[in-house]
MDAnalysis code that builds the backbone (N, CA, C; Angstrom):
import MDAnalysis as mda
import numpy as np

u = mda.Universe.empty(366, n_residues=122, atom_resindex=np.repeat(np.arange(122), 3), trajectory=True)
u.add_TopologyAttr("name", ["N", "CA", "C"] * 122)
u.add_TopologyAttr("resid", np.arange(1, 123))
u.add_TopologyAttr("resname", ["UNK", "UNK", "UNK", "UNK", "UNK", "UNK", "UNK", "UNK", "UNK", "UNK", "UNK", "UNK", "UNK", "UNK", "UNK", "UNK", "UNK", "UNK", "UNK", "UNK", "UNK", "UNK", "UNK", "UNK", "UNK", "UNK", "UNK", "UNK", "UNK", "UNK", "UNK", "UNK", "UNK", "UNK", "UNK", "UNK", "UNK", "UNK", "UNK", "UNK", "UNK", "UNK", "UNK", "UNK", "UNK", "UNK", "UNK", "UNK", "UNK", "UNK", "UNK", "UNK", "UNK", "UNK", "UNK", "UNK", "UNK", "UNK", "UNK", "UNK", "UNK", "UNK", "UNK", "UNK", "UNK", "UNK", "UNK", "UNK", "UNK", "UNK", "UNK", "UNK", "UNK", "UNK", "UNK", "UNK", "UNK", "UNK", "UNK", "UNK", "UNK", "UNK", "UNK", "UNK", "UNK", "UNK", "UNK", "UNK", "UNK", "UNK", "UNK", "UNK", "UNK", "UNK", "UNK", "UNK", "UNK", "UNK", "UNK", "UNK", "UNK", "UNK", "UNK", "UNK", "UNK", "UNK", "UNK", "UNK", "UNK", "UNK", "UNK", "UNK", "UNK", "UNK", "UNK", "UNK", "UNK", "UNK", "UNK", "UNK", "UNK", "UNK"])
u.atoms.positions = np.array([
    [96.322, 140.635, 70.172],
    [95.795, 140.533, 68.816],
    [95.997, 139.123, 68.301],
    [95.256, 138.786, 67.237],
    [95.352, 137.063, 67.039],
    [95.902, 137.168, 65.718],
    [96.990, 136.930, 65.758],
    [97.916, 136.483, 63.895],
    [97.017, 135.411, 63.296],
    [96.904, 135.881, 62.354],
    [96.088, 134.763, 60.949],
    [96.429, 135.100, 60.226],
    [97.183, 134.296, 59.011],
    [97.731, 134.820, 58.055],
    [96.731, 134.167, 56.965],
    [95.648, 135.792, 56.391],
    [94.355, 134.766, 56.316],
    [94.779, 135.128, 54.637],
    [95.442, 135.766, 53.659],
    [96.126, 135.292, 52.502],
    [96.630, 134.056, 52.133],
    [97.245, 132.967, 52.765],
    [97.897, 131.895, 52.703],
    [96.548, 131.120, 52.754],
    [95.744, 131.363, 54.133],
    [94.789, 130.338, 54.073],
    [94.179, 130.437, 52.998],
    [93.726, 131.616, 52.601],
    [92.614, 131.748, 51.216],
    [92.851, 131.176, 49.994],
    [94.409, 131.338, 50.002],
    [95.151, 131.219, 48.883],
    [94.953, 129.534, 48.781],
    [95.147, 128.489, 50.077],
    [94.977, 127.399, 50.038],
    [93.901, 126.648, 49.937],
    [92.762, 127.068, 50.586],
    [91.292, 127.238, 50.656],
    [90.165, 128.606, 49.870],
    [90.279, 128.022, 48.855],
    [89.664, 129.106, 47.721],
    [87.998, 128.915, 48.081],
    [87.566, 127.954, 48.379],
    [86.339, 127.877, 48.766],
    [85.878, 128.369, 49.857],
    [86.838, 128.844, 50.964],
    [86.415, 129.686, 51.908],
    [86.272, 130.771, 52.110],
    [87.138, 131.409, 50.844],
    [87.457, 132.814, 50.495],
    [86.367, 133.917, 51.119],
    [84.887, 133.322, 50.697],
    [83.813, 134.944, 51.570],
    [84.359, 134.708, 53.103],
    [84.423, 133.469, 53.382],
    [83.982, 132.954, 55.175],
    [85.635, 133.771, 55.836],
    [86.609, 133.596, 54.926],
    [87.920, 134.167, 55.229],
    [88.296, 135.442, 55.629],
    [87.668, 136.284, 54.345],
    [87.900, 138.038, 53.938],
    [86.541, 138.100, 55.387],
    [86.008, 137.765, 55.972],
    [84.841, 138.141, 56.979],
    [85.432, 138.315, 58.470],
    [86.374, 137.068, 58.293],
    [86.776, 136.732, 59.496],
    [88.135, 137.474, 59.676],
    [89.045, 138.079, 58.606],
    [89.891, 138.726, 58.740],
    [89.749, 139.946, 59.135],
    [88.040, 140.678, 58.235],
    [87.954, 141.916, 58.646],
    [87.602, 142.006, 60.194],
    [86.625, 141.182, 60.357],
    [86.292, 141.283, 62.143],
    [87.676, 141.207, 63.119],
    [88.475, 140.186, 62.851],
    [89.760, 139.820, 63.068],
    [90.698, 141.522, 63.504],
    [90.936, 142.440, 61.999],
    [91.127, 143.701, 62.288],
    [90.303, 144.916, 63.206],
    [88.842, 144.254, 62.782],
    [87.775, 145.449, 63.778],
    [88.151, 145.325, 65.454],
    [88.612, 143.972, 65.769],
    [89.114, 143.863, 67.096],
    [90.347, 143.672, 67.129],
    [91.038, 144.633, 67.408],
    [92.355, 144.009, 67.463],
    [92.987, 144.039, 68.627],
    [92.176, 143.604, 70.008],
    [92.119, 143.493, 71.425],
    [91.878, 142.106, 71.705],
    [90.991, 141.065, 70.621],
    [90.575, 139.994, 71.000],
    [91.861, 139.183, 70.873],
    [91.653, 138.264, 71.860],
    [92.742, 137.257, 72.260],
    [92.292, 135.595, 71.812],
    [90.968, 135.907, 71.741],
    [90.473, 134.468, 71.568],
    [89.031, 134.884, 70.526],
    [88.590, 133.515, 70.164],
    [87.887, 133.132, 69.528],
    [86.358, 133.014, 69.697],
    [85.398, 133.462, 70.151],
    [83.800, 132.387, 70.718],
    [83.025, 132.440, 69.315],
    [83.224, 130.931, 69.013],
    [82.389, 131.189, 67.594],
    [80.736, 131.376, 67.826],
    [80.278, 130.894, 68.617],
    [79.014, 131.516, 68.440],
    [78.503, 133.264, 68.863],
    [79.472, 133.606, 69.580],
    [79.613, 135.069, 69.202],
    [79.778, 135.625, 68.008],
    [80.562, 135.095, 67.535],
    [81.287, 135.539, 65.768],
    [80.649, 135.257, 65.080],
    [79.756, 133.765, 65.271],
    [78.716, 133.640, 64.337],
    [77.658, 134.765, 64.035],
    [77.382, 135.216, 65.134],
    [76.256, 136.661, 65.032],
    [76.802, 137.743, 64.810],
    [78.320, 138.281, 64.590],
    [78.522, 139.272, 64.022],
    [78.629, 139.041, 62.598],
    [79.084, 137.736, 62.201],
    [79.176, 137.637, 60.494],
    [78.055, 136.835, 60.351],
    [77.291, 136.940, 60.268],
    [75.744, 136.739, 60.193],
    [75.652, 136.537, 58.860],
    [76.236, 137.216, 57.876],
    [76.423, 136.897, 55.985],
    [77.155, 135.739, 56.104],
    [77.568, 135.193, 56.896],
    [78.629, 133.871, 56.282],
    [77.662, 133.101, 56.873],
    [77.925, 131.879, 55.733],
    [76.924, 130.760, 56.681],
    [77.585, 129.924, 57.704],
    [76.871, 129.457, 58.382],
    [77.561, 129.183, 59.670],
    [78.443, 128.100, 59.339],
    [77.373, 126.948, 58.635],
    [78.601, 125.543, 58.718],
    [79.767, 126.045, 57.973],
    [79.664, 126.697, 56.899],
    [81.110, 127.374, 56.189],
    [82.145, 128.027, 57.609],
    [81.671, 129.197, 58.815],
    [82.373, 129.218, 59.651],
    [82.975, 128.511, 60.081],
    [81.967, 127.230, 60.588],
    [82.079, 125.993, 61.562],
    [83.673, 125.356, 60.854],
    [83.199, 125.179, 59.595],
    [84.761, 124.291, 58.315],
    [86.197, 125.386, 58.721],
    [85.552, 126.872, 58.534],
    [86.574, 127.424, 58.697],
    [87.585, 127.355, 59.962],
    [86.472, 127.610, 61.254],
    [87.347, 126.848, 62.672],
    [88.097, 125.753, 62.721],
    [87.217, 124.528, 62.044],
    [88.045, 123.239, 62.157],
    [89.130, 123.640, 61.177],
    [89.407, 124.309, 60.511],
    [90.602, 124.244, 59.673],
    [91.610, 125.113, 60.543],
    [91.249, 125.777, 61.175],
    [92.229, 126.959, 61.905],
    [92.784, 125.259, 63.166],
    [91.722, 124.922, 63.557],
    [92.062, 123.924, 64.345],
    [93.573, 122.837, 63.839],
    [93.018, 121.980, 62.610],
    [93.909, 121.545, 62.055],
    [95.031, 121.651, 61.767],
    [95.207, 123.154, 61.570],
    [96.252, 123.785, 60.849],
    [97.304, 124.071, 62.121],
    [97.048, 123.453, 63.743],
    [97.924, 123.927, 64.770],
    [97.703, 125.724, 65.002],
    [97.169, 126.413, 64.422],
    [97.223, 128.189, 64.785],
    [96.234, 127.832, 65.953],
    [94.839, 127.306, 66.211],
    [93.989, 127.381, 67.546],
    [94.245, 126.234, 68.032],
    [93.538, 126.443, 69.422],
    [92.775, 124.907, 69.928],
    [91.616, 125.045, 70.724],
    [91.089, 123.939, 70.389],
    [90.038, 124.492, 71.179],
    [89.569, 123.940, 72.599],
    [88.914, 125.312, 73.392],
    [89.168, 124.406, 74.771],
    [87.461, 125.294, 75.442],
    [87.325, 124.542, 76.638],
    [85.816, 125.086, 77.228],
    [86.085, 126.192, 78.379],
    [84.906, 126.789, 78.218],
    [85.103, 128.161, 79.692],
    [83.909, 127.911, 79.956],
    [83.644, 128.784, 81.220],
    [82.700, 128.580, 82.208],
    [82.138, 130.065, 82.374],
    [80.999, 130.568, 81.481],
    [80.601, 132.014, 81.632],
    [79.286, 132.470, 83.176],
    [79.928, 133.525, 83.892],
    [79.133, 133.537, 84.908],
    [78.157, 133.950, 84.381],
    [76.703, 133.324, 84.870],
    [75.819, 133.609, 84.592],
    [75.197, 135.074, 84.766],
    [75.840, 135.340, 85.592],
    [74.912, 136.761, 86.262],
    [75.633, 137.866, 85.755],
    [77.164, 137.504, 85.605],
    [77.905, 138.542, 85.054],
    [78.366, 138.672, 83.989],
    [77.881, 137.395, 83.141],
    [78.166, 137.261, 81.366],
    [79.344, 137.650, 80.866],
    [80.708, 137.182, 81.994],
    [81.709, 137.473, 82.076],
    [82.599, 135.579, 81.652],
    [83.561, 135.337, 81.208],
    [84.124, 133.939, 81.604],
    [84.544, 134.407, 82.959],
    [84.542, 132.939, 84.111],
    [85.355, 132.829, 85.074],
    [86.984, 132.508, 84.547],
    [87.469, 132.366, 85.860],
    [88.947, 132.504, 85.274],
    [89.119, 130.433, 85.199],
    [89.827, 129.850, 83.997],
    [89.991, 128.385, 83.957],
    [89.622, 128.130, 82.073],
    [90.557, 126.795, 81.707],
    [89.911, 126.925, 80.490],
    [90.184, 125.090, 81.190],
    [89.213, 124.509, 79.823],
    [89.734, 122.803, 80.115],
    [89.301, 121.929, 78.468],
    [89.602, 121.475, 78.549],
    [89.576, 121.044, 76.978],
    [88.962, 119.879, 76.487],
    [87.795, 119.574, 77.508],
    [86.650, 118.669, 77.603],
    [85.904, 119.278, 78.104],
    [84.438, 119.245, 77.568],
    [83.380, 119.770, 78.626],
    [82.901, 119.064, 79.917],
    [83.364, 117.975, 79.329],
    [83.180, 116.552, 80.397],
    [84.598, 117.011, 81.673],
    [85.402, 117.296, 81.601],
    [86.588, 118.003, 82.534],
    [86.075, 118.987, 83.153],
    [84.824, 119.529, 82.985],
    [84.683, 121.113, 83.744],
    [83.949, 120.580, 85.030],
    [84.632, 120.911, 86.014],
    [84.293, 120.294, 87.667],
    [82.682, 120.757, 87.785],
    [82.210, 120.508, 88.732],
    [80.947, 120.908, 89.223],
    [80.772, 122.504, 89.845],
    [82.080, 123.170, 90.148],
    [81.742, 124.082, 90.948],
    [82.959, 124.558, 90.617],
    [82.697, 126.164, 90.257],
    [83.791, 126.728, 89.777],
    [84.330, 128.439, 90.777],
    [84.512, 129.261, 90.780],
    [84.764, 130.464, 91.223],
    [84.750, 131.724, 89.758],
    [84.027, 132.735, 90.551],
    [84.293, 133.857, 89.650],
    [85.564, 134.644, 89.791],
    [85.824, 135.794, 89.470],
    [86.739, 136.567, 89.699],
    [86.721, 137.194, 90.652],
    [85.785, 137.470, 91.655],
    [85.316, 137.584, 92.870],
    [85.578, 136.559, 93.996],
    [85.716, 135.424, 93.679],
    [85.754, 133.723, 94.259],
    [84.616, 133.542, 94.848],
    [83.439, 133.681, 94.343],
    [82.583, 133.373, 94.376],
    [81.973, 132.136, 93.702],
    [81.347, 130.731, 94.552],
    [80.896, 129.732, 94.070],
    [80.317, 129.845, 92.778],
    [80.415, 129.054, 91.660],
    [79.168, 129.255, 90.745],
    [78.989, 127.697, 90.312],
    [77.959, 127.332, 90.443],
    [77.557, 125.721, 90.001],
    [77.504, 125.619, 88.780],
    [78.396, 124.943, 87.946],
    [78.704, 124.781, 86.679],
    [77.965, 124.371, 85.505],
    [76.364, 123.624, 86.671],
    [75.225, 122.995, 86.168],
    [74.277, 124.086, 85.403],
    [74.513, 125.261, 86.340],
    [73.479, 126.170, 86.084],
    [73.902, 127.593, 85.250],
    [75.331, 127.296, 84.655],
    [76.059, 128.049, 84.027],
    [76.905, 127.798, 82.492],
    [76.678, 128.879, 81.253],
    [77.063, 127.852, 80.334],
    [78.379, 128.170, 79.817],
    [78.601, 126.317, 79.842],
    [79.815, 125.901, 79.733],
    [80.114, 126.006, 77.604],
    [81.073, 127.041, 77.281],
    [81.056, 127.639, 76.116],
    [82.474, 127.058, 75.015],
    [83.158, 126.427, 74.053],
    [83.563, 126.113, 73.563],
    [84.107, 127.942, 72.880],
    [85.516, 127.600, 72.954],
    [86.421, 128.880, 72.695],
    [87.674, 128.277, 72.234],
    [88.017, 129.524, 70.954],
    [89.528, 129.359, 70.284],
    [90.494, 129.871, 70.438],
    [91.557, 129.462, 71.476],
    [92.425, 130.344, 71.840],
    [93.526, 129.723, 71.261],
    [94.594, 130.898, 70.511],
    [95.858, 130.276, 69.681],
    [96.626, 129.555, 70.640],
    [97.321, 128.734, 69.461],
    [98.069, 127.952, 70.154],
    [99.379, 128.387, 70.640],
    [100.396, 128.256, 71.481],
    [101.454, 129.113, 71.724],
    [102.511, 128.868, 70.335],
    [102.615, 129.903, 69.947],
    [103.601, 129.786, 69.048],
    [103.306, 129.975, 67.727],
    [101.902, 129.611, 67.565],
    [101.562, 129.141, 66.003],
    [101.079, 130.510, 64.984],
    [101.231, 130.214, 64.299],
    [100.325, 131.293, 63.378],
    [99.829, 130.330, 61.920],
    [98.695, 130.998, 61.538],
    [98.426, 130.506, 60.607],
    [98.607, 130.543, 58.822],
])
């Protein structure tokens, strides 16, 4: 489950307040998710506007609770492979699935994800 202590943030960021109470409730609707894919999240809170999301990430960013780093989703199995790297420019040419199966990194997309930071909460 991902700690956000999204009272404090709101409380500090009053202007984010809809983009907050959205992301807390989804936040509770999963309480299996480990990480972040904002353009996933973008299409479930579809009422928030995005760049308001977008502010809200970089602030989770700022604040030390995420970081953000890149994955490598198999194409065929719309699964991440196993690896994270924290440049997209760092993601090798050729990666393995969970299978260890080759997958060319060219032809597969390379996805920007928020996974907490160890320790942090927000």
């Amino acid at each position: 489950m991902l700690f956000i202590d999204f009272a404090i943030l709101a409380n500090e960021n009053p202007r984010y307040l809809t983009a907050l109470n959205a992301l807390a409730e989804w936040v509770h609707m999963h309480p299996s998710a480990r990480v972040i894919v904002p353009h996933l999240l973008a299409r479930d809170l579809s009422q928030v506007d995005p760049e308001t999301l977008n502010e809200v990430f970089d602030l989770l960013i700022q604040r030390g609770s995420f970081v953000q780093v890149y994955r490598v989703m198999d194409p065929v199995q719309r699964v991440f492979v196993p690896g994270q790297w924290y440049s997209p420019l760092d993601v090798p040419d050729r990666v393995q699935n969970r299978f260890h199966q080759p997958i060319d990194t060219a032809n597969a997309p390379v996805v920007p994800v928020l996974v907490p930071e160890v320790g942090a909460g927000a």
